[in-house]
C-alpha positions in Angstrom: -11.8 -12.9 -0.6 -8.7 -13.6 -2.2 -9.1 -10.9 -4.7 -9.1 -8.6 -2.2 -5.9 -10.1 -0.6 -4.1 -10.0 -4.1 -5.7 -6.4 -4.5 -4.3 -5.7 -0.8 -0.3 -6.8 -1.6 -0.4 -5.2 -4.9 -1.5 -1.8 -3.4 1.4 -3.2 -0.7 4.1 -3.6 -3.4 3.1 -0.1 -5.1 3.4 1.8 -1.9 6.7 0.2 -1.2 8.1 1.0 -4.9 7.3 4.6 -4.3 8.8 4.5 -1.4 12.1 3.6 -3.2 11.7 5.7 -6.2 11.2 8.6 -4.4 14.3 7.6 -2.2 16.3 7.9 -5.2 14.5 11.6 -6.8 16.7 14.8 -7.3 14.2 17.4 -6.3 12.0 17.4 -3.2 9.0 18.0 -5.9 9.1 14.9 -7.3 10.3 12.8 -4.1 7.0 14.4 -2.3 4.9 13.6 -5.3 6.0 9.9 -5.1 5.6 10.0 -1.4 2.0 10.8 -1.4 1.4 8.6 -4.0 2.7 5.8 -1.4 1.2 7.0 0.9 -2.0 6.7 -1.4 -1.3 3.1 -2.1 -0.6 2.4 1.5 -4.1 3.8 2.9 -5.9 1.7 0.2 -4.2 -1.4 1.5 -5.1 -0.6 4.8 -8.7 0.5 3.7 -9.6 -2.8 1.7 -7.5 -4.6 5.2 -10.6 -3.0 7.2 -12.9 -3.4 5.1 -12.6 -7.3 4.5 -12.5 -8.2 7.8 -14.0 -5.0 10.1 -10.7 -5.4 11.9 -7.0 -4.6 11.3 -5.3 -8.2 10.7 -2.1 -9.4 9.4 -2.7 -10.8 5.6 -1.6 -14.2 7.1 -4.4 -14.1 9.1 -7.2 -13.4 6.4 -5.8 -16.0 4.3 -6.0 -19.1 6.4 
């Protein structure tokens, strides 16, 4: 189980690093491209959420 938490923030940190980087891009090519892959990161956090648990619930919850 607390893989899959640590495997949840990391996919959680990536998406919010994209998020940033492509914030900062020149060209709407490349600040789409690191959109979707935040948006990538962000479904799997929310995928492996549902899937721990069968419900959506706050990371504080499924840790205690």
């Amino acid at each position: 189980m607390l893989d899959l938490l640590g495997r949840v923030e990391r996919c959680q940190d990536l998406a919010e690093e994209y998020r940033r980087v492509a914030a900062l891009c020149a060209t709407t090519e490349m600040r789409t491209h690191y959109s979707r892959m935040a948006d990538h990161y962000r479904n799997l956090a929310e995928a492996d959420e549902v899937g721990t648990t069968g419900l959506r619930q706050p990371l504080q919850q499924l840790a205690q």
